[in-house]
Biotite code that builds the C-alpha atoms (Angstrom):
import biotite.structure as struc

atoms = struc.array([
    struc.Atom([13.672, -4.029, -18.146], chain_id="A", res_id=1, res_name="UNK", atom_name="CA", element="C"),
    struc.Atom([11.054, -2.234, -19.399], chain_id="A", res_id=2, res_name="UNK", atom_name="CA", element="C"),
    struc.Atom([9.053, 0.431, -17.187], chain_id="A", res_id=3, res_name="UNK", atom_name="CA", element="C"),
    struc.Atom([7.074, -1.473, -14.082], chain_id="A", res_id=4, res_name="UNK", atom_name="CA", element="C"),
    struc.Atom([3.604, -2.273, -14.530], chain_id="A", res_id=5, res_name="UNK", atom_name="CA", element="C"),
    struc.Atom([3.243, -4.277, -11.274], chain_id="A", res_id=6, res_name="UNK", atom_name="CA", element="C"),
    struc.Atom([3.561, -3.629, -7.735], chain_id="A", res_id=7, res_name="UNK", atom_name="CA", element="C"),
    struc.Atom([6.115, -6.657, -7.940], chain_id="A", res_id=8, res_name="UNK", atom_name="CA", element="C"),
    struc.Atom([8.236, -4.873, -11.204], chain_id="A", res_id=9, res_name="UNK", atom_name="CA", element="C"),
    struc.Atom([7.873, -1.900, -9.238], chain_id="A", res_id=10, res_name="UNK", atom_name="CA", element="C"),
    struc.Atom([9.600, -2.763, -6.406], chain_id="A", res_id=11, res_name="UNK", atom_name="CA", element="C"),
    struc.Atom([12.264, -4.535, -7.741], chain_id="A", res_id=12, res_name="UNK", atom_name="CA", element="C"),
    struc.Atom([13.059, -1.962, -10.137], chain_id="A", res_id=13, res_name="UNK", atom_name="CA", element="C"),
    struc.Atom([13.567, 0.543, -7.163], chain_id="A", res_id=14, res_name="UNK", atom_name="CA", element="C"),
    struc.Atom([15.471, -1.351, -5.232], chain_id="A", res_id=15, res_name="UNK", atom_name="CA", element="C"),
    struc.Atom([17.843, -2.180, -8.121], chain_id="A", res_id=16, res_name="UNK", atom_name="CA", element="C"),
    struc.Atom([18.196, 1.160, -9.400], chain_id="A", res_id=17, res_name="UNK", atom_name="CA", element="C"),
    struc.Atom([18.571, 2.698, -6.214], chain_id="A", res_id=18, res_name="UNK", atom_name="CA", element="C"),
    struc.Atom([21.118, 0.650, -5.149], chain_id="A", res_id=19, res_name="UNK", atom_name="CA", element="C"),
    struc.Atom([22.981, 0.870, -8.161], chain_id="A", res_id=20, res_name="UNK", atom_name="CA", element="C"),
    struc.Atom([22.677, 4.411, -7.531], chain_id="A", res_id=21, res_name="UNK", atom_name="CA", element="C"),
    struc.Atom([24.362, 4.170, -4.278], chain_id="A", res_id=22, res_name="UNK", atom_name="CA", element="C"),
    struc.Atom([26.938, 2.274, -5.687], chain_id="A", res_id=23, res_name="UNK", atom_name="CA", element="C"),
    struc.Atom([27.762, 4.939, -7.974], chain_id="A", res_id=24, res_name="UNK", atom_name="CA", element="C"),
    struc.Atom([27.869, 7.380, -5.264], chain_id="A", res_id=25, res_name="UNK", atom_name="CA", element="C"),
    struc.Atom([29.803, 5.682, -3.213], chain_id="A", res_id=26, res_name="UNK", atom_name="CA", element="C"),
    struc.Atom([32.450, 5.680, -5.947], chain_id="A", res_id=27, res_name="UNK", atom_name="CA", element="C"),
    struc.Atom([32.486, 8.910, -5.883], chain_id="A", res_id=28, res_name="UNK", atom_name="CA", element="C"),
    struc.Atom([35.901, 10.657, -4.165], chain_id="A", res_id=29, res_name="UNK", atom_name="CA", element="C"),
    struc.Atom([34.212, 12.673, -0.812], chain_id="A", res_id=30, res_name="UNK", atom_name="CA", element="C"),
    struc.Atom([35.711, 15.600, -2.276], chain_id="A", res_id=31, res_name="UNK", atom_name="CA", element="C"),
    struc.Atom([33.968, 15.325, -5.192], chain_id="A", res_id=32, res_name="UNK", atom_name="CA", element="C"),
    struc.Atom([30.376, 15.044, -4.135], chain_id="A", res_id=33, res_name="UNK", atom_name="CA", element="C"),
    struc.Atom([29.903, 18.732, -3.997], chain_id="A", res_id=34, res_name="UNK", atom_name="CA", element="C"),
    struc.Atom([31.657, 19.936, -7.198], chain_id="A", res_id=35, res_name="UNK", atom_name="CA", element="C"),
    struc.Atom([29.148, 21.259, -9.976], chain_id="A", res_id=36, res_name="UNK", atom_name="CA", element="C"),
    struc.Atom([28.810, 19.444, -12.805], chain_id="A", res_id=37, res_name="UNK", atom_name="CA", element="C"),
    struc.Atom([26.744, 16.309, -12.667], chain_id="A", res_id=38, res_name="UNK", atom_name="CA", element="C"),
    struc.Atom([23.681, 17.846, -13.673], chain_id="A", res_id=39, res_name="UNK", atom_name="CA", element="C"),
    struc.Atom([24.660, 21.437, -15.399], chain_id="A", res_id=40, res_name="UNK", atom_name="CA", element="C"),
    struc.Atom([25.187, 23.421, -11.956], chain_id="A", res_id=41, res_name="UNK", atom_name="CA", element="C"),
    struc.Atom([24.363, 21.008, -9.704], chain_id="A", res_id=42, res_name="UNK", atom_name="CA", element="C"),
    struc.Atom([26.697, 18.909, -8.041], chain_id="A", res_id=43, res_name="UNK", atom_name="CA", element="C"),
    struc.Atom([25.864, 14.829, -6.746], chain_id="A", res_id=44, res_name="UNK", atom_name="CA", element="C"),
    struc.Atom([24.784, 16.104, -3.183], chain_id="A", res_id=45, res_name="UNK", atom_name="CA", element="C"),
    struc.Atom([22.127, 18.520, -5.509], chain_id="A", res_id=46, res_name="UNK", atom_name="CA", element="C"),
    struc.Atom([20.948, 15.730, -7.509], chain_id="A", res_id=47, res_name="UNK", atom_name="CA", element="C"),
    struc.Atom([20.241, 13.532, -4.300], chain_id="A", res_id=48, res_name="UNK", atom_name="CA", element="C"),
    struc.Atom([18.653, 16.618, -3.040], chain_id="A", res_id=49, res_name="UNK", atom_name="CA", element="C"),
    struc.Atom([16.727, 17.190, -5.429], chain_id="A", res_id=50, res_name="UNK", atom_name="CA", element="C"),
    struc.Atom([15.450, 12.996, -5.818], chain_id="A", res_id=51, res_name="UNK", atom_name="CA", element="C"),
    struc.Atom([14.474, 13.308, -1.858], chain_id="A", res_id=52, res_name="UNK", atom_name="CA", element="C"),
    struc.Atom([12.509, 16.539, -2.995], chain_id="A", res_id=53, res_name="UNK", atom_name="CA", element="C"),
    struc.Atom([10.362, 14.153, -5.018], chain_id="A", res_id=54, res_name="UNK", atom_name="CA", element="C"),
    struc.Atom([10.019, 11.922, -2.787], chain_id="A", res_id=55, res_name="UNK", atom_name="CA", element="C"),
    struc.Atom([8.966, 14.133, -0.164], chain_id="A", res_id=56, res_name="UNK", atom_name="CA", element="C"),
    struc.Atom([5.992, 15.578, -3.230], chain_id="A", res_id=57, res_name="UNK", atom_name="CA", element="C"),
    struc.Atom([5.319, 11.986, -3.958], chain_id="A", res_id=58, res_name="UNK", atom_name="CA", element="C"),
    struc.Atom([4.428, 11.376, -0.527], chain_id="A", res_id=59, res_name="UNK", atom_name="CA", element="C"),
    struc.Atom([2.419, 14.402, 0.334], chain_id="A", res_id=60, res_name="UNK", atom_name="CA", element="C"),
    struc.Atom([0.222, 14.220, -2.492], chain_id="A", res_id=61, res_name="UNK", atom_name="CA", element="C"),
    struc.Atom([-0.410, 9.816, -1.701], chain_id="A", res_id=62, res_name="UNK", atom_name="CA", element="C"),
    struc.Atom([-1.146, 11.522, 1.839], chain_id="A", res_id=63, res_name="UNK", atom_name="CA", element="C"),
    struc.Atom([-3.622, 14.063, 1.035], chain_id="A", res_id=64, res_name="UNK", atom_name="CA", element="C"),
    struc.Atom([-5.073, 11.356, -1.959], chain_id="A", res_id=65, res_name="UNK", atom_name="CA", element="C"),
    struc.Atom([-5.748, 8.567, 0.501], chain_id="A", res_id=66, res_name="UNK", atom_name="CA", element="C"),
    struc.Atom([-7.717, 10.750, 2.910], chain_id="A", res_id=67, res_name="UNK", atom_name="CA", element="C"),
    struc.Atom([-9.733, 11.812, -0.276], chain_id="A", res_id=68, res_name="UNK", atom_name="CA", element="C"),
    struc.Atom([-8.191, 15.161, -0.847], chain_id="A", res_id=69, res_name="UNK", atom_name="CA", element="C"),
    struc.Atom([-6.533, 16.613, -4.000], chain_id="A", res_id=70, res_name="UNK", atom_name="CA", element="C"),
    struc.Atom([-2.883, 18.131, -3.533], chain_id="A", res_id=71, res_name="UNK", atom_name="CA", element="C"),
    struc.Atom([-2.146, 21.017, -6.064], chain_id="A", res_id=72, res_name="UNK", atom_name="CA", element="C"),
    struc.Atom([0.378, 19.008, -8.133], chain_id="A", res_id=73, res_name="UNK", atom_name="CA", element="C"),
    struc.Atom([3.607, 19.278, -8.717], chain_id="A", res_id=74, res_name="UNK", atom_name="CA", element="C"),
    struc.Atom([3.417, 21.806, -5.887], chain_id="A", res_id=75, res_name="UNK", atom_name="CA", element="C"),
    struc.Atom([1.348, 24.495, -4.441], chain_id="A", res_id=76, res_name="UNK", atom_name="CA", element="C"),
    struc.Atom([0.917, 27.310, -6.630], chain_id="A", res_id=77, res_name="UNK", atom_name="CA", element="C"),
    struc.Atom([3.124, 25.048, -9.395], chain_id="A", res_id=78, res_name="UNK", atom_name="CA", element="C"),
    struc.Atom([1.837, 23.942, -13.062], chain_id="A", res_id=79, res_name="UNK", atom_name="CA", element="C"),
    struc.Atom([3.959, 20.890, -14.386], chain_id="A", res_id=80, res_name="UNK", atom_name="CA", element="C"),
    struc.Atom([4.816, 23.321, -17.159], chain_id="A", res_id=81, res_name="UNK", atom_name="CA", element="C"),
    struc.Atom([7.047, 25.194, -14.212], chain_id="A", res_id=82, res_name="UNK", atom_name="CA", element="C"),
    struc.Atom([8.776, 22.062, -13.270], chain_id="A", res_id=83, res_name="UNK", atom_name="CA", element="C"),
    struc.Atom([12.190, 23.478, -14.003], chain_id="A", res_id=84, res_name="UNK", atom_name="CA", element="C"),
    struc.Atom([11.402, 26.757, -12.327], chain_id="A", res_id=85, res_name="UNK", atom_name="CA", element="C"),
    struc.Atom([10.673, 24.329, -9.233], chain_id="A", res_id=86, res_name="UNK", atom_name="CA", element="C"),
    struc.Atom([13.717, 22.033, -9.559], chain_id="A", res_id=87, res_name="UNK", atom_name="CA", element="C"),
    struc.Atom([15.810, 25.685, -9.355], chain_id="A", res_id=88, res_name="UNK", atom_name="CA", element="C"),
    struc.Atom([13.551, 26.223, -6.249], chain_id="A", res_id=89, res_name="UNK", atom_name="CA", element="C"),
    struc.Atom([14.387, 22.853, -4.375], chain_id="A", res_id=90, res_name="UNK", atom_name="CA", element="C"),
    struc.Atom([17.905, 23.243, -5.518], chain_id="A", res_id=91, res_name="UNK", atom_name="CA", element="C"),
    struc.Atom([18.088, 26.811, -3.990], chain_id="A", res_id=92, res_name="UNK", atom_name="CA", element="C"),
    struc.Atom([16.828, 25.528, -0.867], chain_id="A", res_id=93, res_name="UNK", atom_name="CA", element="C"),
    struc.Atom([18.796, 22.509, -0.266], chain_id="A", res_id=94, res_name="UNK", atom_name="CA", element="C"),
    struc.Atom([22.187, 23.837, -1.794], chain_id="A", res_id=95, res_name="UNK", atom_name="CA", element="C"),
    struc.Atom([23.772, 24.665, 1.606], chain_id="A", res_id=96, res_name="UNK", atom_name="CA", element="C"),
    struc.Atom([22.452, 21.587, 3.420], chain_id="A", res_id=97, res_name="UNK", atom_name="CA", element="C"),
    struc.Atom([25.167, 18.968, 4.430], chain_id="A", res_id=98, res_name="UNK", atom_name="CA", element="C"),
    struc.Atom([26.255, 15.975, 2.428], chain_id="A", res_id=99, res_name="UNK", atom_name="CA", element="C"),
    struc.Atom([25.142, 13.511, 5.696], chain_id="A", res_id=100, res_name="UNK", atom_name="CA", element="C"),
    struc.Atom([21.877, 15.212, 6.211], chain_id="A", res_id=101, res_name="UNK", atom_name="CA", element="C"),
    struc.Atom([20.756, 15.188, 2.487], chain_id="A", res_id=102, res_name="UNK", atom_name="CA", element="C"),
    struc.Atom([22.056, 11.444, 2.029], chain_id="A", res_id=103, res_name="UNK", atom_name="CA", element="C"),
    struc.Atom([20.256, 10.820, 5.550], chain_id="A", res_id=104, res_name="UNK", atom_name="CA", element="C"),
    struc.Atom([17.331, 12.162, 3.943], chain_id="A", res_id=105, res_name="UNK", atom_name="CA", element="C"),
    struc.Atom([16.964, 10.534, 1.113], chain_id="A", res_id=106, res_name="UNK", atom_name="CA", element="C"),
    struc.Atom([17.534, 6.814, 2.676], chain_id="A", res_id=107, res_name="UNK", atom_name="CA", element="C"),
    struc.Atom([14.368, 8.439, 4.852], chain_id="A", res_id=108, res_name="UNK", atom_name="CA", element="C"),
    struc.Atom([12.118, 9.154, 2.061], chain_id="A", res_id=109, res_name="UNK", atom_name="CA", element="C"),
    struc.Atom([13.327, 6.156, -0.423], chain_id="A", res_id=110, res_name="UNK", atom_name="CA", element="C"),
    struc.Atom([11.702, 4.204, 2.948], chain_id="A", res_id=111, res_name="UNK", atom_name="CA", element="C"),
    struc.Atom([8.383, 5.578, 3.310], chain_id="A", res_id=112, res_name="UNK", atom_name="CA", element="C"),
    struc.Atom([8.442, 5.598, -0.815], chain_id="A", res_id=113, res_name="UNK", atom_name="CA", element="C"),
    struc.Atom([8.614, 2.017, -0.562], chain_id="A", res_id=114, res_name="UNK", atom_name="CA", element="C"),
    struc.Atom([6.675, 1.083, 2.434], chain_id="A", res_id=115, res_name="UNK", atom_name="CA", element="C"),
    struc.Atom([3.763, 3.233, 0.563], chain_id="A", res_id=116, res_name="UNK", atom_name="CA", element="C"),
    struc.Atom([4.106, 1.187, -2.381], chain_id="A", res_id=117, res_name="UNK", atom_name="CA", element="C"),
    struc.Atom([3.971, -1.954, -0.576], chain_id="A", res_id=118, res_name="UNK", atom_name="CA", element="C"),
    struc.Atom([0.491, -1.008, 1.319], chain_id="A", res_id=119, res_name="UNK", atom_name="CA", element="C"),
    struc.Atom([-1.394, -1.144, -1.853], chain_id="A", res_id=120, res_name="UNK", atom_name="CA", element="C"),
    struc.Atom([-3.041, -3.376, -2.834], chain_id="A", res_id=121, res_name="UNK", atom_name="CA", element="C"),
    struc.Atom([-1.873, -5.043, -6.187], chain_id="A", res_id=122, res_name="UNK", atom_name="CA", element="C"),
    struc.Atom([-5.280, -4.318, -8.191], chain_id="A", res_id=123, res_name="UNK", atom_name="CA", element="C"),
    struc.Atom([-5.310, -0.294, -7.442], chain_id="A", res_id=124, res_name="UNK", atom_name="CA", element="C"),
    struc.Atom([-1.756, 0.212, -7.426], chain_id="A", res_id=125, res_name="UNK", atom_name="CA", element="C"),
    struc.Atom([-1.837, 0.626, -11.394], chain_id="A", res_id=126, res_name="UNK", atom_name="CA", element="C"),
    struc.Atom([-5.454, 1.148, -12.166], chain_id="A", res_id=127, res_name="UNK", atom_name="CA", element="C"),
    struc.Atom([-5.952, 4.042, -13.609], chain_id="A", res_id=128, res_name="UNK", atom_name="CA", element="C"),
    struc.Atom([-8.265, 6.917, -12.712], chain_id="A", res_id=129, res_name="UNK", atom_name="CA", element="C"),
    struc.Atom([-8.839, 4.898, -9.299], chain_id="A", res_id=130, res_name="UNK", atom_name="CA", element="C"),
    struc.Atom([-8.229, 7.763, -6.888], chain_id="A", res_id=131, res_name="UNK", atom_name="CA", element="C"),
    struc.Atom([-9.490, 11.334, -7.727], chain_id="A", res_id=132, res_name="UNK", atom_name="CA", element="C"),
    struc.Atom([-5.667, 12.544, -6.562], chain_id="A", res_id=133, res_name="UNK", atom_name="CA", element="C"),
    struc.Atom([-3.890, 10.672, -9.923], chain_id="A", res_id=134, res_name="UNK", atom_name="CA", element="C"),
    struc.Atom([-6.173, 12.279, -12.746], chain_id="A", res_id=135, res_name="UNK", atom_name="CA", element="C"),
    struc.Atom([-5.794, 9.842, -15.416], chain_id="A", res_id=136, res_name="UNK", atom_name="CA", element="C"),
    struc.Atom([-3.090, 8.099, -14.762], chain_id="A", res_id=137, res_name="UNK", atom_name="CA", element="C"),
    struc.Atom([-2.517, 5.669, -11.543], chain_id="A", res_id=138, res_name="UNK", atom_name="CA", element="C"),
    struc.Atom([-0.537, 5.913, -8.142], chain_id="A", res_id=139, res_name="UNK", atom_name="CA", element="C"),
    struc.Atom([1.702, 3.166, -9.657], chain_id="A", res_id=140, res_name="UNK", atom_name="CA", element="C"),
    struc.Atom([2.665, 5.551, -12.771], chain_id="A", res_id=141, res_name="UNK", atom_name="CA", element="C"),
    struc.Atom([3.986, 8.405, -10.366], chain_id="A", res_id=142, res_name="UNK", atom_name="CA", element="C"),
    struc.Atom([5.548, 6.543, -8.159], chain_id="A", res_id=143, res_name="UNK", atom_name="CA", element="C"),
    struc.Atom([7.618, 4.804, -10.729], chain_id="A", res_id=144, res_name="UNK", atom_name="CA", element="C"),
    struc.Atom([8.612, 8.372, -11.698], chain_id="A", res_id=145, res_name="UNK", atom_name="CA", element="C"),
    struc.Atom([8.911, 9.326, -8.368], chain_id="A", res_id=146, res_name="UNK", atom_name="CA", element="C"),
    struc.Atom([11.147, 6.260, -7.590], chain_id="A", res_id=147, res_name="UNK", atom_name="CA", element="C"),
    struc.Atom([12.976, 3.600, -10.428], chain_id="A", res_id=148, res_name="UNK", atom_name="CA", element="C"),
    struc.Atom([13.343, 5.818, -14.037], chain_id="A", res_id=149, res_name="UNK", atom_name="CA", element="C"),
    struc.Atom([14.317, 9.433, -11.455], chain_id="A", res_id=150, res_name="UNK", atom_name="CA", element="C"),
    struc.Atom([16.935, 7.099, -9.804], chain_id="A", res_id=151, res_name="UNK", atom_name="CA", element="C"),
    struc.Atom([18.032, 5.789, -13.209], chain_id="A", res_id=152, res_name="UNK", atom_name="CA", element="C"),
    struc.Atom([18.114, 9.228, -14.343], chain_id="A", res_id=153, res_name="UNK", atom_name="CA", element="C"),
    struc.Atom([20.113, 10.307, -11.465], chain_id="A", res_id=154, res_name="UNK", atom_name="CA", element="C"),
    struc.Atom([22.927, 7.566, -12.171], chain_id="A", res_id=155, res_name="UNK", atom_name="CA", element="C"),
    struc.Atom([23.152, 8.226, -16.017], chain_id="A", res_id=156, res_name="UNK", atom_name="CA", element="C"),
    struc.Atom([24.083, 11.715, -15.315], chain_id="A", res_id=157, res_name="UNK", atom_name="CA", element="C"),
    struc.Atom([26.276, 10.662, -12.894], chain_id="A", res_id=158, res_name="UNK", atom_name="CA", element="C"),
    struc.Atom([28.003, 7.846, -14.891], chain_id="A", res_id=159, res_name="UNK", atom_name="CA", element="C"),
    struc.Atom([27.956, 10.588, -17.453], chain_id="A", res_id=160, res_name="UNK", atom_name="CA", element="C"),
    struc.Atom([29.882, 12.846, -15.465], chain_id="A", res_id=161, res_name="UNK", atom_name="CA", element="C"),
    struc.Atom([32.320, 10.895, -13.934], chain_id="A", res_id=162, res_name="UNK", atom_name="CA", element="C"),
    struc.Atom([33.214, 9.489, -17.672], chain_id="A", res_id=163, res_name="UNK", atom_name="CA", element="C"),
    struc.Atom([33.817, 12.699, -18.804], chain_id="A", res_id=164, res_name="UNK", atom_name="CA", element="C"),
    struc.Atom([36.771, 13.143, -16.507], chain_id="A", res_id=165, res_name="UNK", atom_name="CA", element="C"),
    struc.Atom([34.950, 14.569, -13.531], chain_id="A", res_id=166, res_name="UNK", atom_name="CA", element="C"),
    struc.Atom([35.961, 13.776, -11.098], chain_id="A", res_id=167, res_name="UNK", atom_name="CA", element="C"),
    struc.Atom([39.339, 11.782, -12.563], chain_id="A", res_id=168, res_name="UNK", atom_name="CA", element="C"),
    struc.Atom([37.607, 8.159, -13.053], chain_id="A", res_id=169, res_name="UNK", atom_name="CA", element="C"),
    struc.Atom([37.078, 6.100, -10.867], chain_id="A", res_id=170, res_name="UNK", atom_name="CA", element="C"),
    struc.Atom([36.286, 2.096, -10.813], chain_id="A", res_id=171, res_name="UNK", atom_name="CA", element="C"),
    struc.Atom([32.438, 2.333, -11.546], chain_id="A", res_id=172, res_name="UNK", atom_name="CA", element="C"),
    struc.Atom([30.069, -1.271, -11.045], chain_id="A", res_id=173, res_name="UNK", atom_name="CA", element="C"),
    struc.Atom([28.419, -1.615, -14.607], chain_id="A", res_id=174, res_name="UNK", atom_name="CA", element="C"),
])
Protein backbone atom coordinates (compact mmCIF):
# COMPACT_ATOMS: atom_id res chain seq x y z
CA UNK A 1 0.00 0.00 0.00
CA UNK A 2 1.23 3.01 -1.04
CA UNK A 3 1.51 6.15 1.42
CA UNK A 4 -2.26 7.39 2.61
CA UNK A 5 -3.77 10.13 0.84
CA UNK A 6 -7.18 9.89 2.58
CA UNK A 7 -8.44 10.20 5.95
CA UNK A 8 -9.89 6.59 5.19
CA UNK A 9 -6.08 5.15 3.86
CA UNK A 10 -4.90 6.93 6.74
CA UNK A 11 -6.52 5.26 9.26
CA UNK A 12 -6.35 1.99 8.14
CA UNK A 13 -2.81 2.16 7.50
CA UNK A 14 -2.25 3.05 11.28
CA UNK A 15 -4.14 0.70 12.63
CA UNK A 16 -2.50 -2.05 10.53
CA UNK A 17 0.91 -1.05 11.04
CA UNK A 18 0.55 -0.44 14.53
CA UNK A 19 -0.80 -3.51 15.27
CA UNK A 20 1.57 -5.36 13.38
CA UNK A 21 3.92 -3.51 15.41
CA UNK A 22 2.55 -4.84 18.54
CA UNK A 23 2.63 -8.09 17.28
CA UNK A 24 6.20 -7.90 16.78
CA UNK A 25 6.72 -6.70 20.19
CA UNK A 26 4.92 -8.98 21.74
CA UNK A 27 7.22 -11.61 20.22
CA UNK A 28 9.73 -10.25 21.72
CA UNK A 29 11.30 -12.41 24.97
CA UNK A 30 10.57 -9.73 28.20
CA UNK A 31 14.12 -9.95 28.71
CA UNK A 32 14.89 -8.77 25.61
CA UNK A 33 12.95 -5.56 25.31
CA UNK A 34 15.62 -3.55 26.93
CA UNK A 35 18.82 -4.89 25.29
CA UNK A 36 20.53 -2.32 22.78
CA UNK A 37 20.49 -3.05 19.49
CA UNK A 38 17.29 -2.53 17.59
CA UNK A 39 18.04 0.79 16.51
CA UNK A 40 22.09 1.30 16.95
CA UNK A 41 22.00 1.98 20.90
CA UNK A 42 18.64 1.89 21.48
CA UNK A 43 16.87 -0.95 22.64
CA UNK A 44 12.71 -1.84 21.66
CA UNK A 45 11.48 0.00 24.92
CA UNK A 46 13.75 3.22 23.24
CA UNK A 47 12.24 2.90 19.96
CA UNK A 48 8.59 2.88 21.47
CA UNK A 49 9.84 5.75 23.44
CA UNK A 50 10.93 7.51 21.11
CA UNK A 51 7.43 6.82 18.53
CA UNK A 52 5.27 8.19 21.72
CA UNK A 53 7.77 11.24 21.61
CA UNK A 54 6.28 11.96 18.20
CA UNK A 55 3.24 11.51 18.99
CA UNK A 56 3.25 13.65 21.88
CA UNK A 57 5.05 16.66 19.05
CA UNK A 58 2.39 15.66 16.63
CA UNK A 59 -0.19 16.51 18.99
CA UNK A 60 1.09 19.69 20.47
CA UNK A 61 1.73 21.33 17.35
CA UNK A 62 -2.35 20.08 15.86
CA UNK A 63 -3.11 21.80 19.39
CA UNK A 64 -1.49 25.04 19.11
CA UNK A 65 -2.50 24.91 14.94
CA UNK A 66 -6.21 24.54 15.57
CA UNK A 67 -6.40 27.47 17.99
CA UNK A 68 -4.53 29.45 15.18
CA UNK A 69 -1.10 29.45 16.65
CA UNK A 70 2.24 28.29 15.13
CA UNK A 71 4.36 25.71 17.29
CA UNK A 72 8.20 26.05 16.66
CA UNK A 73 8.53 22.74 14.77
CA UNK A 74 10.09 19.90 15.36
CA UNK A 75 10.52 21.41 18.81
CA UNK A 76 11.20 24.55 20.62
CA UNK A 77 14.43 25.95 19.90
CA UNK A 78 14.82 22.74 17.21
CA UNK A 79 15.48 23.09 13.24
CA UNK A 80 14.46 19.76 11.39
CA UNK A 81 18.11 19.78 10.39
CA UNK A 82 18.75 18.85 14.38
CA UNK A 83 16.34 16.03 14.29
CA UNK A 84 18.94 13.51 15.32
CA UNK A 85 20.38 15.77 17.97
CA UNK A 86 16.60 15.67 19.28
CA UNK A 87 15.95 11.92 18.88
CA UNK A 88 19.38 11.62 21.31
CA UNK A 89 17.44 14.16 23.50
CA UNK A 90 14.07 12.13 23.83
CA UNK A 91 16.11 9.04 24.08
CA UNK A 92 18.16 10.54 27.02
CA UNK A 93 15.10 11.41 28.71
CA UNK A 94 13.04 8.40 28.45
CA UNK A 95 15.99 5.78 28.77
CA UNK A 96 15.35 5.02 32.48
CA UNK A 97 11.55 5.05 32.24
CA UNK A 98 9.83 1.57 32.73
CA UNK A 99 8.89 -0.87 30.03
CA UNK A 100 4.86 -0.63 31.36
CA UNK A 101 4.88 3.08 31.58
CA UNK A 102 6.47 3.74 28.10
CA UNK A 103 4.19 0.93 26.43
CA UNK A 104 1.26 2.60 28.58
CA UNK A 105 2.22 5.65 26.95
CA UNK A 106 2.32 5.03 23.73
CA UNK A 107 -1.25 3.06 23.56
CA UNK A 108 -2.14 6.80 25.18
CA UNK A 109 -0.82 8.88 22.47
CA UNK A 110 -1.48 6.28 19.40
CA UNK A 111 -5.32 7.21 20.89
CA UNK A 112 -5.50 10.82 20.82
CA UNK A 113 -3.28 10.40 17.36
CA UNK A 114 -6.17 8.73 16.03
CA UNK A 115 -9.11 10.34 17.57
CA UNK A 116 -7.37 13.71 16.08
CA UNK A 117 -7.31 12.26 12.78
CA UNK A 118 -10.78 11.20 12.87
CA UNK A 119 -12.16 14.90 13.85
CA UNK A 120 -11.19 16.25 10.55
CA UNK A 121 -12.96 16.69 8.24
CA UNK A 122 -12.12 14.62 5.01
CA UNK A 123 -11.59 17.81 2.63
CA UNK A 124 -8.83 19.63 5.05
CA UNK A 125 -7.30 16.66 6.34
CA UNK A 126 -4.90 16.55 3.16
CA UNK A 127 -5.25 19.95 1.66
CA UNK A 128 -2.37 21.51 1.58
CA UNK A 129 -1.33 24.90 2.94
CA UNK A 130 -4.91 24.86 4.74
CA UNK A 131 -3.73 25.76 8.24
CA UNK A 132 -0.89 28.35 8.75
CA UNK A 133 0.67 25.54 11.41
CA UNK A 134 1.55 22.83 8.27
CA UNK A 135 3.57 25.32 5.92
CA UNK A 136 3.19 23.69 2.69
CA UNK A 137 2.35 20.57 3.27
CA UNK A 138 -1.08 19.31 5.08
CA UNK A 139 -2.05 17.94 8.65
CA UNK A 140 -2.69 14.61 6.81
CA UNK A 141 1.14 14.49 5.53
CA UNK A 142 2.54 14.74 9.23
CA UNK A 143 0.41 12.74 10.72
CA UNK A 144 1.07 9.90 8.40
CA UNK A 145 4.71 10.45 9.47
CA UNK A 146 3.79 10.89 12.79
CA UNK A 147 1.69 7.64 12.75
CA UNK A 148 1.69 4.60 9.71
CA UNK A 149 5.46 4.89 7.76
CA UNK A 150 7.25 5.80 11.84
CA UNK A 151 5.38 2.59 12.98
CA UNK A 152 6.51 0.74 9.84
CA UNK A 153 9.83 2.04 10.45
CA UNK A 154 9.80 0.96 13.95
CA UNK A 155 8.93 -2.80 12.97
CA UNK A 156 11.55 -3.07 10.09
CA UNK A 157 14.22 -2.35 12.51
CA UNK A 158 12.82 -4.55 14.74
CA UNK A 159 12.22 -7.49 12.31
CA UNK A 160 15.71 -6.51 11.36
CA UNK A 161 17.05 -7.09 14.62
CA UNK A 162 15.50 -9.98 15.76
CA UNK A 163 16.66 -11.72 12.25
CA UNK A 164 19.97 -10.99 12.90
CA UNK A 165 20.05 -13.25 15.92
CA UNK A 166 19.02 -10.73 18.53
CA UNK A 167 17.43 -11.76 20.53
CA UNK A 168 17.73 -15.78 19.41
CA UNK A 169 14.58 -15.82 16.86
CA UNK A 170 11.64 -16.03 17.63
CA UNK A 171 8.21 -17.03 15.66
CA UNK A 172 7.55 -13.54 14.00
CA UNK A 173 3.69 -12.91 12.11
CA UNK A 174 4.77 -11.90 8.46
Amino acid sequence: MGRPTNRAELLDAAAAEYRRLLEVVDGLPADRREVPGACDRWSVKDLLAHLDAWHELFLGWESVGARGGRSEMPAPGVRWSETPELNARIHEQTADDPWDDVVARLDDSHRRVIAVIGGYDEAYLFTKRRFAWTGSTSVGSYAVSATSSHYAWASKLIRRWIRAGHPDPVALPQ
